[in-house]
FIGUMAR-952107 format. One record per residue (C-alpha): residue number from 1; chain; y, z, x. Coordinates in Angstrom, 1 decimal. Layout:
N
[NUM A [Y Z X]]
...
***
This chain:
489
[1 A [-11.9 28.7 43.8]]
[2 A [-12.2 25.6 46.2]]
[3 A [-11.2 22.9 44.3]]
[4 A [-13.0 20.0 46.6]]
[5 A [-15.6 18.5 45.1]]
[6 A [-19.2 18.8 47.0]]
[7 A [-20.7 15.6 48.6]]
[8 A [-24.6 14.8 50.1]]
[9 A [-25.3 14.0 53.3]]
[10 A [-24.5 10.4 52.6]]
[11 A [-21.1 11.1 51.4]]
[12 A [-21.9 10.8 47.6]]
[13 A [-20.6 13.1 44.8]]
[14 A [-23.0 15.6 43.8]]
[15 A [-23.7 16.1 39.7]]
[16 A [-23.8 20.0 40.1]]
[17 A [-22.2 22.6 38.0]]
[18 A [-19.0 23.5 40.1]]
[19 A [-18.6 19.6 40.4]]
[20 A [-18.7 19.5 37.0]]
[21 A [-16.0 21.7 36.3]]
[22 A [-13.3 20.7 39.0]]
[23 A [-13.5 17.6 37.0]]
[24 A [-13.2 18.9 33.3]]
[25 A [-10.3 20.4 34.7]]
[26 A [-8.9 17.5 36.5]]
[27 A [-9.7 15.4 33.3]]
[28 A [-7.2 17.8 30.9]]
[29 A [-11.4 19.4 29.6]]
[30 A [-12.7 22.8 29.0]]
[31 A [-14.1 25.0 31.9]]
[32 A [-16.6 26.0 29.8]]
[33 A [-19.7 23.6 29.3]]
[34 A [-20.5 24.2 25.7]]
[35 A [-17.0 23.6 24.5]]
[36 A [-16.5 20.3 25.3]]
[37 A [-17.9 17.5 23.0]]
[38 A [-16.7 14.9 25.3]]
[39 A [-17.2 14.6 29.4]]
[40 A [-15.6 11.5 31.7]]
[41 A [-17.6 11.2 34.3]]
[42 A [-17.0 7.3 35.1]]
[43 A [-16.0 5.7 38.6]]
[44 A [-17.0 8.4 40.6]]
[45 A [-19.8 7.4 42.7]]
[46 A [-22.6 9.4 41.0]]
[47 A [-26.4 8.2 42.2]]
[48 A [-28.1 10.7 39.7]]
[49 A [-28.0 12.5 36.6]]
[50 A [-28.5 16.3 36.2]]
[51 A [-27.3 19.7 35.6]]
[52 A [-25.9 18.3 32.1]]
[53 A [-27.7 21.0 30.2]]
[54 A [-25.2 23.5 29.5]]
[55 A [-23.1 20.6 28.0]]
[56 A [-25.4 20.5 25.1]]
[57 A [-22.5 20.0 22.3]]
[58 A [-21.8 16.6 23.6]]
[59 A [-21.1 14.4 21.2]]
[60 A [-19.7 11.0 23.8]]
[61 A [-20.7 10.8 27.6]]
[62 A [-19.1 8.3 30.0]]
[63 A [-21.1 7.5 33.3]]
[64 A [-20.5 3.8 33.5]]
[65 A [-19.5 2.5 37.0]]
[66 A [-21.4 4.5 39.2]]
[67 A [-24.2 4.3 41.4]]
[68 A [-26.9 5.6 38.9]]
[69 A [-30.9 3.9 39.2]]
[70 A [-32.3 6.2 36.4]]
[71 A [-31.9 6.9 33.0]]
[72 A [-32.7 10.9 33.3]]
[73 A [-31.0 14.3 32.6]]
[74 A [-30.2 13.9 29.5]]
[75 A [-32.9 15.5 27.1]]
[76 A [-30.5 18.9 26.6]]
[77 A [-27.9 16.8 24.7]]
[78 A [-29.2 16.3 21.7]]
[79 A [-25.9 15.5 19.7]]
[80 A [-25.1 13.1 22.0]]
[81 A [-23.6 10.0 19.8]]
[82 A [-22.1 7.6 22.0]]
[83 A [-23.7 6.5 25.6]]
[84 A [-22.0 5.2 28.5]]
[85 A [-24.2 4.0 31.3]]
[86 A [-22.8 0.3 31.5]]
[87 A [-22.2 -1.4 35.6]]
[88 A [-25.0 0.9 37.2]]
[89 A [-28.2 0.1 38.8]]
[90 A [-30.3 0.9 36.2]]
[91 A [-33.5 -1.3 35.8]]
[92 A [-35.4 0.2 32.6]]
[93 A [-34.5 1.8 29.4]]
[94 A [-36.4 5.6 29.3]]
[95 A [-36.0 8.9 28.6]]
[96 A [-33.9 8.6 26.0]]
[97 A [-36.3 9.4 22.9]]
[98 A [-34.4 13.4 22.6]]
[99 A [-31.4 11.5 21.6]]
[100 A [-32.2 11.2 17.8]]
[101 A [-28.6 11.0 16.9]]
[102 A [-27.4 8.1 19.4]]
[103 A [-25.5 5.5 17.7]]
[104 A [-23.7 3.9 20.2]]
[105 A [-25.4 3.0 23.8]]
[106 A [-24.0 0.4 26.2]]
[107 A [-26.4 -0.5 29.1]]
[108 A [-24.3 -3.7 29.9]]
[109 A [-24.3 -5.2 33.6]]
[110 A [-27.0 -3.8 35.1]]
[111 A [-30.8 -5.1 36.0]]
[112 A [-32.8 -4.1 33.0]]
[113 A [-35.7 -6.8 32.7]]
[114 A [-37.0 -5.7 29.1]]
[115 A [-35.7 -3.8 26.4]]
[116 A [-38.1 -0.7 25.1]]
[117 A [-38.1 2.9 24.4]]
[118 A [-35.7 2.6 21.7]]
[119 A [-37.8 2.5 18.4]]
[120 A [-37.5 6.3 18.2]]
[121 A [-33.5 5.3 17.8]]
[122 A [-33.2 5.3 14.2]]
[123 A [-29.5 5.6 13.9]]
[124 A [-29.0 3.2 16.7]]
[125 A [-26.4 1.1 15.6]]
[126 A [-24.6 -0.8 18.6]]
[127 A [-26.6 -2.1 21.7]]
[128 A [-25.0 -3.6 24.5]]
[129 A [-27.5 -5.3 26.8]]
[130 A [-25.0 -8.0 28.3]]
[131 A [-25.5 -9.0 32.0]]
[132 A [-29.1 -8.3 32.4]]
[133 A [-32.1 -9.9 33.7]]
[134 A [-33.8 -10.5 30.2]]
[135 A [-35.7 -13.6 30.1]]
[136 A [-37.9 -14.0 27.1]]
[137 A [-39.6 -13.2 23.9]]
[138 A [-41.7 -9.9 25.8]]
[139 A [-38.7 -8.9 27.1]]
[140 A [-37.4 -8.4 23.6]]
[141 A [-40.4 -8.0 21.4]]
[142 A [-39.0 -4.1 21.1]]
[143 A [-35.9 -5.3 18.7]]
[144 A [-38.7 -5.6 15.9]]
[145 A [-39.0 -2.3 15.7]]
[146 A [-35.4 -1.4 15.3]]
[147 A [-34.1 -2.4 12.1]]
[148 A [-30.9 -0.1 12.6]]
[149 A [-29.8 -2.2 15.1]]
[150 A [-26.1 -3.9 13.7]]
[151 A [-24.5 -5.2 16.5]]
[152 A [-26.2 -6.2 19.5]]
[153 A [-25.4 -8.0 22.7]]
[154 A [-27.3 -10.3 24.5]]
[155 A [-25.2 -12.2 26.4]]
[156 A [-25.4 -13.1 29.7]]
[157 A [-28.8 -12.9 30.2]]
[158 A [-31.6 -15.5 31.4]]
[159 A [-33.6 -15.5 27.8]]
[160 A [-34.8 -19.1 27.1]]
[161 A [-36.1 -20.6 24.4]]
[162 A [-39.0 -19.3 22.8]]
[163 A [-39.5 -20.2 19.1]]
[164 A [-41.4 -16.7 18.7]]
[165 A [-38.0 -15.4 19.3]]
[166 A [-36.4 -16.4 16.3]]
[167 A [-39.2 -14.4 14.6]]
[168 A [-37.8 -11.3 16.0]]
[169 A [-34.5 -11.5 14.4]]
[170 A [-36.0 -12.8 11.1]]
[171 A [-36.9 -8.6 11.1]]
[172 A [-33.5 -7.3 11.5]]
[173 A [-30.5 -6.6 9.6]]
[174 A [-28.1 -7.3 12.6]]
[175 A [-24.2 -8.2 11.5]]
[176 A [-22.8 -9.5 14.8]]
[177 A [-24.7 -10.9 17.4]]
[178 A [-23.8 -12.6 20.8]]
[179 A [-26.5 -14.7 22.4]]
[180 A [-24.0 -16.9 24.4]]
[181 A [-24.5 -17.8 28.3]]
[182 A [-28.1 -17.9 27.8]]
[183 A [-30.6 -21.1 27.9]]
[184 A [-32.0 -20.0 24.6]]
[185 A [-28.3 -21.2 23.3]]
[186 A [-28.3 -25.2 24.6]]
[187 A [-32.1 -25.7 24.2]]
[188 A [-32.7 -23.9 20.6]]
[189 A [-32.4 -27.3 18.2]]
[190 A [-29.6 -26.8 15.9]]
[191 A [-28.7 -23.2 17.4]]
[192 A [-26.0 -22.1 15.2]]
[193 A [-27.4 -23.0 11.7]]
[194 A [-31.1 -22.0 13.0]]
[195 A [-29.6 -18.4 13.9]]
[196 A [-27.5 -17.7 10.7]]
[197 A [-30.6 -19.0 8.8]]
[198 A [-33.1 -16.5 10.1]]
[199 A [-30.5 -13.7 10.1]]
[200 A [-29.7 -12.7 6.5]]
[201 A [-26.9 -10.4 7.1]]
[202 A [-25.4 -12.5 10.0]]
[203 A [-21.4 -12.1 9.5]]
[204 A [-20.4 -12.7 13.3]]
[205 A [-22.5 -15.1 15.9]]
[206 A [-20.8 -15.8 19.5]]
[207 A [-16.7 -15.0 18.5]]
[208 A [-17.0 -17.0 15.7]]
[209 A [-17.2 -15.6 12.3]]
[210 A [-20.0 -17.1 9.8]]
[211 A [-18.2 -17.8 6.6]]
[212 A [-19.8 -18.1 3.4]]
[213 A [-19.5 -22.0 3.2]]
[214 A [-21.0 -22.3 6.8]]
[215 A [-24.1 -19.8 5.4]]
[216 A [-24.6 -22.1 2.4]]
[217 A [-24.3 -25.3 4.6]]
[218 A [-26.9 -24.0 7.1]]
[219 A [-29.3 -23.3 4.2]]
[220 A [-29.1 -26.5 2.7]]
[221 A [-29.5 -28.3 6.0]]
[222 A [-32.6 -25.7 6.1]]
[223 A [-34.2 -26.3 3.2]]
[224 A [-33.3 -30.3 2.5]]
[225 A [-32.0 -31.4 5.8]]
[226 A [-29.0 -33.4 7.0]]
[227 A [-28.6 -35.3 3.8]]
[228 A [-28.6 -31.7 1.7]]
[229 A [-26.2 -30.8 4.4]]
[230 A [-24.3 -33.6 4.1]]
[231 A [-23.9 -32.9 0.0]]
[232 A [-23.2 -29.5 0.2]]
[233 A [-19.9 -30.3 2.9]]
[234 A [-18.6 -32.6 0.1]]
[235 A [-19.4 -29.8 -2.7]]
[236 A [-17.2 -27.4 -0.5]]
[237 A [-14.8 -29.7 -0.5]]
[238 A [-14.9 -31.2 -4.1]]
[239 A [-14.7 -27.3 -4.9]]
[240 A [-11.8 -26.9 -2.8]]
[241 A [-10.0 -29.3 -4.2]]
[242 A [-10.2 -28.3 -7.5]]
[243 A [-9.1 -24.9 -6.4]]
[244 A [-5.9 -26.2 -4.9]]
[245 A [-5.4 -27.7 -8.6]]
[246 A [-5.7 -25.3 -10.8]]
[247 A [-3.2 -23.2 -8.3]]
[248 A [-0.8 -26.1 -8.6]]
[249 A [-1.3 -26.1 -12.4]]
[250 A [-1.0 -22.2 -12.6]]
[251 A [2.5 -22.6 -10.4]]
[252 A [3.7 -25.2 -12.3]]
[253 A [3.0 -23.7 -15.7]]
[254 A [4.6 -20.6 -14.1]]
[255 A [7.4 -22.8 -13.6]]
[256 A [8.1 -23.9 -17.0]]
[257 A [7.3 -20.4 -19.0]]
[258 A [10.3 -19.6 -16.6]]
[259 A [12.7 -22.1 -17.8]]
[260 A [11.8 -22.3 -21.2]]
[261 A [12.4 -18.3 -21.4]]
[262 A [15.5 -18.7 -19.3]]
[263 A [16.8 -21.6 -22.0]]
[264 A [15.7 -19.3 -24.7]]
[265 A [18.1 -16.8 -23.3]]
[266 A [21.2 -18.2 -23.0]]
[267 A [20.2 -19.6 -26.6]]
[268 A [20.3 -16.2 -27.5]]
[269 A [23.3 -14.8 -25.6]]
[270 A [25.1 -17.6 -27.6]]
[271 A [24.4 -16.7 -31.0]]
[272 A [24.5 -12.8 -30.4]]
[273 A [28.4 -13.7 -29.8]]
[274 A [28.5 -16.6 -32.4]]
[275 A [26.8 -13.7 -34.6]]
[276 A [29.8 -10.9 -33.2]]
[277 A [32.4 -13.5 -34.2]]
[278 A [31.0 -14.1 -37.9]]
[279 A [30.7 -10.2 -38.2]]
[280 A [34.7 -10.3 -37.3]]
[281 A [35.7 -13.0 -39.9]]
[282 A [33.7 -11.2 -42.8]]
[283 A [35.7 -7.8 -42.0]]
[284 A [38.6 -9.6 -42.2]]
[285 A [37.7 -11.4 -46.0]]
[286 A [36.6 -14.8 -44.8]]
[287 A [33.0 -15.6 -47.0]]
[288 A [30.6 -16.3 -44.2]]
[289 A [27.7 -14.6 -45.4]]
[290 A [25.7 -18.1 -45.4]]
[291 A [26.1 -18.7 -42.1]]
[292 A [26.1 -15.2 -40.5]]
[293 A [22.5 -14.8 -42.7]]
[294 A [21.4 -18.4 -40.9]]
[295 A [22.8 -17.2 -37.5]]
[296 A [20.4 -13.8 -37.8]]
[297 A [17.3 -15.7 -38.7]]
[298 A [18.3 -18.1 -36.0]]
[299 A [18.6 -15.2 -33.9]]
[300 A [15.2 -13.4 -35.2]]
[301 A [13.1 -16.6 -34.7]]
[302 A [14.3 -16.9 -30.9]]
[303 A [13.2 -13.6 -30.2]]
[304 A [9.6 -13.7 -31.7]]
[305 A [9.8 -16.9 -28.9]]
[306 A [11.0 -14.9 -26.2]]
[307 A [7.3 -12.4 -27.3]]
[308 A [5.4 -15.1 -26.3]]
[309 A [7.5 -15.8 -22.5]]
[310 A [7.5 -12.2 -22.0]]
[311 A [8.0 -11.3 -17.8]]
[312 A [8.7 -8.1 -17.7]]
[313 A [6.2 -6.1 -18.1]]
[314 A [4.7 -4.6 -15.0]]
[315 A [0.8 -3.8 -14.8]]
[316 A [0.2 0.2 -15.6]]
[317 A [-0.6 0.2 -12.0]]
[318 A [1.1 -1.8 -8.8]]
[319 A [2.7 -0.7 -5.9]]
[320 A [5.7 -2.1 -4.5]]
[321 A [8.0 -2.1 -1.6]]
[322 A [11.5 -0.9 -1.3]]
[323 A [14.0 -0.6 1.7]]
[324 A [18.2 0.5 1.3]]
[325 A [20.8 -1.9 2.6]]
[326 A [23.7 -0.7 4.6]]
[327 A [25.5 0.2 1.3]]
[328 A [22.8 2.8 0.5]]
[329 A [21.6 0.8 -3.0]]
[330 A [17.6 0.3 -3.2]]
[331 A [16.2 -3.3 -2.1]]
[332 A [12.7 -4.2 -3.7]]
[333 A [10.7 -6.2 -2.0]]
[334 A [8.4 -8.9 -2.4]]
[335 A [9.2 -8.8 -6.4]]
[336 A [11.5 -11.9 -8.7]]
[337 A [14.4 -10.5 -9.9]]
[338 A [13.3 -9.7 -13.6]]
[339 A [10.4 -7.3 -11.9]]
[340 A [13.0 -6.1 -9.3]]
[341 A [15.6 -5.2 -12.0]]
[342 A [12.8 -3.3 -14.2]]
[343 A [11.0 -1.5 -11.3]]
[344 A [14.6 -0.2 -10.7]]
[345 A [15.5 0.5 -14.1]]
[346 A [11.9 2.6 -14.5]]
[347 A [12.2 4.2 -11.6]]
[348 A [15.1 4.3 -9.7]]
[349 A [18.2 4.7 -12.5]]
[350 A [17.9 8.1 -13.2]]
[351 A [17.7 9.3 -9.5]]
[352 A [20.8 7.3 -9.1]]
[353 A [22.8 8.5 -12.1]]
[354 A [21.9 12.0 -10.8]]
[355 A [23.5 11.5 -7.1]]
[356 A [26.5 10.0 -9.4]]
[357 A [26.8 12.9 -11.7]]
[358 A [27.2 15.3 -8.3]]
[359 A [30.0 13.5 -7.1]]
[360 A [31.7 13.3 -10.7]]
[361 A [31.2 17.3 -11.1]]
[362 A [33.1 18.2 -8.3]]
[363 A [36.5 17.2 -10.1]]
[364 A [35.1 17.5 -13.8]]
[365 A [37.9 20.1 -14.1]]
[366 A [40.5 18.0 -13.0]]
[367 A [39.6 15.2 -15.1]]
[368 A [39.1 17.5 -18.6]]
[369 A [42.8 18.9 -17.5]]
[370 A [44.3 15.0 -17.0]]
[371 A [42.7 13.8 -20.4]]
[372 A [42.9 17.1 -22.6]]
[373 A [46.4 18.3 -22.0]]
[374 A [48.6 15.6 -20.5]]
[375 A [52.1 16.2 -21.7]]
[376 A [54.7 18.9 -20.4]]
[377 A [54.8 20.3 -24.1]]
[378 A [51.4 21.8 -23.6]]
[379 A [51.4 23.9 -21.0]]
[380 A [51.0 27.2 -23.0]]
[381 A [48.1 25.3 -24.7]]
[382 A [47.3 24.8 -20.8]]
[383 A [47.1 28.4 -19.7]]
[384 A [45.4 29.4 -23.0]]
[385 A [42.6 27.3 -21.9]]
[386 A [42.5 28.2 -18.3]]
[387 A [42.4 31.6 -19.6]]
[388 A [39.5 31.2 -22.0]]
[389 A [37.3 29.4 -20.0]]
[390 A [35.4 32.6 -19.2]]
[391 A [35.1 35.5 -20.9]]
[392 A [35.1 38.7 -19.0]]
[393 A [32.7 41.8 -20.4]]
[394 A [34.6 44.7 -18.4]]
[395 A [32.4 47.1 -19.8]]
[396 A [29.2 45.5 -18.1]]
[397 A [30.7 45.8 -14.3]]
[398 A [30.5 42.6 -12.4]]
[399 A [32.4 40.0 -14.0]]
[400 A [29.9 37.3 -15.6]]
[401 A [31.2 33.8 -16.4]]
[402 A [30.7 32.2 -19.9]]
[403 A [31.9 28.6 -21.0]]
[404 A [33.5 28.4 -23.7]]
[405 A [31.7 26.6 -26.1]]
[406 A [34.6 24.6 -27.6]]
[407 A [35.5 23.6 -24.3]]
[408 A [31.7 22.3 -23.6]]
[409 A [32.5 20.1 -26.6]]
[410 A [35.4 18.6 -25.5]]
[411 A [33.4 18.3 -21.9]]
[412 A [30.5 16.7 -23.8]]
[413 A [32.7 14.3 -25.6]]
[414 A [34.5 13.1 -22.4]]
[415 A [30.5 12.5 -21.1]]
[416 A [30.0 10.7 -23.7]]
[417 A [32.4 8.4 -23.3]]
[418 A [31.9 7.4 -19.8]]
[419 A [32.1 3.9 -18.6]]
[420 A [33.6 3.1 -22.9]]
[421 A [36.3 0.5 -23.0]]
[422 A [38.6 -0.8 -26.1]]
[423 A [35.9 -3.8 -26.5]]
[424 A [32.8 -1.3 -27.4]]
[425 A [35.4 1.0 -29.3]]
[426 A [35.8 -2.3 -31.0]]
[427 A [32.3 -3.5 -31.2]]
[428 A [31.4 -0.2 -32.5]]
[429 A [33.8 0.1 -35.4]]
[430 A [32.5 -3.5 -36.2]]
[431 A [29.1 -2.7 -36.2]]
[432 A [29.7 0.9 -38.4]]
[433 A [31.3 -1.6 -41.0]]
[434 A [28.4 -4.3 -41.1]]
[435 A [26.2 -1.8 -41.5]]
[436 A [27.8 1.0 -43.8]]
[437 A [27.9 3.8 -41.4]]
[438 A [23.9 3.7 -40.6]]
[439 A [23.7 5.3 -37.6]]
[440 A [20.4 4.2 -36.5]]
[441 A [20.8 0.3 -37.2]]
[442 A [24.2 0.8 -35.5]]
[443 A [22.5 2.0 -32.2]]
[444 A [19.9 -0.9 -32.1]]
[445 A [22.3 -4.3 -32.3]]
[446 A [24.5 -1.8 -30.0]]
[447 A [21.9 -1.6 -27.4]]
[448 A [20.4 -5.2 -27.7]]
[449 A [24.1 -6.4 -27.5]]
[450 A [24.6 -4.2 -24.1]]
[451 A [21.1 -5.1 -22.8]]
[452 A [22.2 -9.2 -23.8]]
[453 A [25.2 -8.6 -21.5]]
[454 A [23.9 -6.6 -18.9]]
[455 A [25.8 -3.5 -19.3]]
[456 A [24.8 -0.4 -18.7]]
[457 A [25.9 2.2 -21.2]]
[458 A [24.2 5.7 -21.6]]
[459 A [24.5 7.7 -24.6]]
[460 A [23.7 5.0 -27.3]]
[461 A [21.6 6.9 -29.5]]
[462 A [22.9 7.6 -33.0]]
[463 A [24.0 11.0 -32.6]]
[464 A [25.5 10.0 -29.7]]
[465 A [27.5 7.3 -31.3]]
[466 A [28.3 10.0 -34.0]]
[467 A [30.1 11.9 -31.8]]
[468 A [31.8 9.3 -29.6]]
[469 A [33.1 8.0 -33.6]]
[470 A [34.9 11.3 -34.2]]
[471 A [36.3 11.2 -30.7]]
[472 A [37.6 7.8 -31.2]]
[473 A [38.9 8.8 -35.0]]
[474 A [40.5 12.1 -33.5]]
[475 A [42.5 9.8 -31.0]]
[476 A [43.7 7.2 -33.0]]
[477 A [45.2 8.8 -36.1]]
[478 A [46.7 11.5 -33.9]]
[479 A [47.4 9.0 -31.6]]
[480 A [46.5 11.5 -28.2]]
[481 A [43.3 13.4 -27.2]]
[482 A [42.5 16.7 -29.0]]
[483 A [44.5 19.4 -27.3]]
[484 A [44.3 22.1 -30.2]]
[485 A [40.8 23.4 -29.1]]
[486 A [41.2 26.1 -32.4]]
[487 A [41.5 23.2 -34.7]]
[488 A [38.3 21.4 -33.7]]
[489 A [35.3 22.8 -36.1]]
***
């Protein structure tokens, strides 16, 4: 197939069928018509529209900057949304009625001396009429009739001023408008309050956007003139003012909620270790029951304070944003450092704990051997256990690996006991003596005492702290680990 597209006599492309196609395929389109929803037929010199018919799915069609006089052609595309006939020689609006869906049509910068045909248009949306020779209020008497009409260009135009004028966009529900570089703009008294006045829905008016304190200043100038105008400019600004305050206020208040709960704190760090120190003299026989008694109320009162200065609690729902530094460890933005420290704890702890728990299994052997069995003496207690840590069934064929359960014990124990140090061994036994070997009160001053002193302990519940007990019993009267896994019931 000859791939040259066909000119007239004159030299100018010709809008036929093979044309057509040698350009949908130039343009990256479809060879066949009905496929494409979309055809570029821009700067190419066209002076008429036709044979479009078989491209009746289009949904956009470009034929800005060509040679085109007439609007015609175009009755086939009936989905057509978006319009395209801007810099052209076009000098009326017509034969566009088919175009029932049409949303979008830019007839910018050509020589169109009145607007009409278009009340049939009821989805129009955008108009672009820019650079034309509109002149006055016949010229755009048809805008009445389209109430669809959102945003509309006017600009550059000869349209002066007509009072009757304003009367057509008292009827329309226009959103942005541009009526700048027109007479109309320096001769209309008062242009920009007159125009956002008669349009209710105005949001936009010549690049500048109309804010709801210029609407409300426009109106009062409207309806009371300049000395209405004049008191609703200081209103704005009396209410203004007053805004700024009460932000101030908030921040400030803000402020001091902040330093009182920091101050109530470090009041209550204090006595939590006064309170650890009292426990230690009454173990030992020293009568301070008084003041260990005033120290807990003391320490009571400051946290039914602390209720009322309460920061971290995060709304149910929030988003927030987080980023890794070039150790890996999560960064959240945008957040103080109580919220940061919760949104990690919440949702970040237990993913972490799980990438550290990998890298601890991979020598979990090792480290049961090191603590379990660590003299010379034991290594026939050694290869007992290496040889009971699975039990082979020969009778079921493939060999199938069990744990021993007494060595899962010893394992969980070890877990346990992660991150323990002779102070919480110490704090522990205290606590187990205060409180007469109750478990459960044992496990709450254990974690408000940890949470006080920002550590992070896991296994703090009371059957945890059960078992971590007997771990610590078995080791000091025996004075070494376990090693005889028979003996432990």
């Amino acid at each position: 197939m000859n791939k040259t597209l066909e000119r007239n006599q004159n030299g100018t492309l010709i809008m036929n069928l093979k044309n057509l196609k040698i350009i949908c395929e130039r343009e990256g389109l479809y060879q066949n018509p009905e496929n494409n929803d979309t055809l570029y037929l821009h700067f190419k010199g066209f002076d008429k529209i036709q044979n479009l018919e078989p491209y009746f799915n289009l949904v956009a069609l470009w034929l800005n900057n060509n040679a085109l006089q007439k609007i015609e052609g175009l009755s086939e595309l009936k989905k057509l949304i978006s319009l395209f006939l801007n810099h052209n020689l076009i000098d009326k609006i017509e034969n566009i009625s088919a175009l029932q869906d049409l949303v979008t049509l830019n007839l910018s910068h050509n020589s169109i001396k009145k607007i009409e045909n278009l009340a049939s248009l009821t989805k129009l949306q955008s108009l672009n009429l820019s650079h034309n020779q509109l002149t006055d209020y016949e010229s755009l008497r048809e805008l009445k009739f389209c109430p669809s009409i959102l945003n509309l260009d006017l600009s550059n135009n000869h349209i002066n001023y007509e009072e009757s004028i304003i009367e057509i966009f008292q009827h329309s529900y226009t959103a942005c408008l541009y009526l700048k570089a027109n007479t109309f703009v320096r001769e209309c008294p008062n242009y920009r309050k007159t125009i956002i006045v008669a349009i209710k829905a105005l949001q936009f008016l010549d690049d500048k956007p109309v804010t709801p304190g210029e609407r409300k200043i426009s109106e009062a100038w409207f309806f009371g003139g300049k000395e209405a105008e004049q008191q609703e400019r200081v209103s704005q600004i009396e209410q203004k003012r007053e805004q700024d305050h009460q932000i101030y206020l908030q921040t400030l208040e803000r402020q001091q909620r902040g330093e009182t709960r920091n101050y109530l704190l470090n009041q209550q760090q204090i006595l939590c270790k006064e309170i650890r120190q009292l426990q230690k003299q009454y173990f030992d026989g020293e009568e301070v029951d008084d003041q260990l008694e005033l120290k807990e109320n003391e320490l009571k009162n400051i946290e039914l304070e602390l209720e009322k200065y309460q920061v971290d609690t995060l709304p149910p729902h929030q988003c927030f944003l987080t980023t890794k530094d070039d150790d890996g460890n999560i960064v959240i933005l945008n957040k103080t450092e109580d919220e940061a420290k919760q949104i990690r704890d919440r949702y970040f702890n237990q993913e972490m704990q799980q990438i550290n728990q990998k890298g601890d299994n991979k020598n979990i052997e090792q480290q049961l051997n090191n603590q379990i069995f660590e003299s010379d003496e034991d290594q026939e207690c050694t290869q007992s256990y290496q040889e009971s840590k699975f039990i082979i069934n020969l009778d079921s064929g493939p060999q199938i690996p069990k744990i021993d359960p007494k060595t899962q014990q010893l394992k969980e124990w070890k877990q346990k006991r992660e991150g323990w140090t002779i102070d919480h061994d110490e704090l522990l036994e205290n606590l187990l003596m205060y409180h007469h070997f109750n478990f459960d009160a044992v496990s709450d001053d254990f974690k408000r005492i940890m949470a006080l002193e920002d550590q992070e302990l896991m296994y703090l519940e009371p059957e945890d702290l059960r078992i971590i007990w007997t771990y610590i019993e078995l080791s000091k009267y025996r004075n070494k680990l376990p090693q005889n896994i028979d003996k432990i019931e």
